[in-house]
N, C-alpha and C positions, 0 to 999 in steps of 0.2 A: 780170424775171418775178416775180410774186404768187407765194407758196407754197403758195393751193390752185391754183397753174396747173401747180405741178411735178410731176413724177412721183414717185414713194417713192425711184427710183433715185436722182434728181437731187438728193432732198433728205437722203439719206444722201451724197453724195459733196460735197455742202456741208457737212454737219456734220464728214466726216471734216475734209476741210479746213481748217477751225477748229480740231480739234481738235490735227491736226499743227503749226500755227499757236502755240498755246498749249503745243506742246510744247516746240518752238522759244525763244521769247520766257522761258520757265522754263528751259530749259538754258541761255540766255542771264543769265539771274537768279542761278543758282546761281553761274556761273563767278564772276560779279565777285564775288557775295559771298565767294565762296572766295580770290579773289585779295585783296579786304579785309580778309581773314582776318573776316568775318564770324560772325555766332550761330551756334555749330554745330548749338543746337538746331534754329534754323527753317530752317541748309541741309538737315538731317532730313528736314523734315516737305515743303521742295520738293524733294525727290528723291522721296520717297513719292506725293507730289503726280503727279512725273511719270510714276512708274512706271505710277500708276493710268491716267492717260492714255492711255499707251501700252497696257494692255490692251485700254482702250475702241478706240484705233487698229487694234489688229487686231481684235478682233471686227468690226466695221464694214469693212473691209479684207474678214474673211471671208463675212461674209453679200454683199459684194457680188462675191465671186470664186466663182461655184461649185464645189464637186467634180466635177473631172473623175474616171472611174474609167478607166484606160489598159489 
């Protein structure tokens, strides 16, 4: 499917997916580096990395879960 054939839905719940993806692949980055005892600076600056991620994960998470009010 083309990306103007999708819906706004469809193509936020792709991007989420990327971006869980990339969240993934980065906590996969960090471990080795840590088990390498790698840079502590740049294990920093991806975990910063992922944190941001993960807000962006849930904002998009929320705009597509509506409030229910119960």
């Amino acid at each position: 499917m083309r990306p103007e054939e999708m819906s706004h839905e469809e193509i936020l719940r792709l991007r989420l997916e990327l971006l869980k993806q990339e969240h993934r692949d980065l906590d996969e980055a960090i471990r080795a580096l840590t088990e390498q005892r790698g840079d502590p600076f740049t294990i920093k600056r991806m975990k910063r990395q992922k944190l941001a991620l993960k807000d962006r994960i849930v904002m998009l998470e929320n705009e597509l879960t509506p409030d229910i009010i119960a």
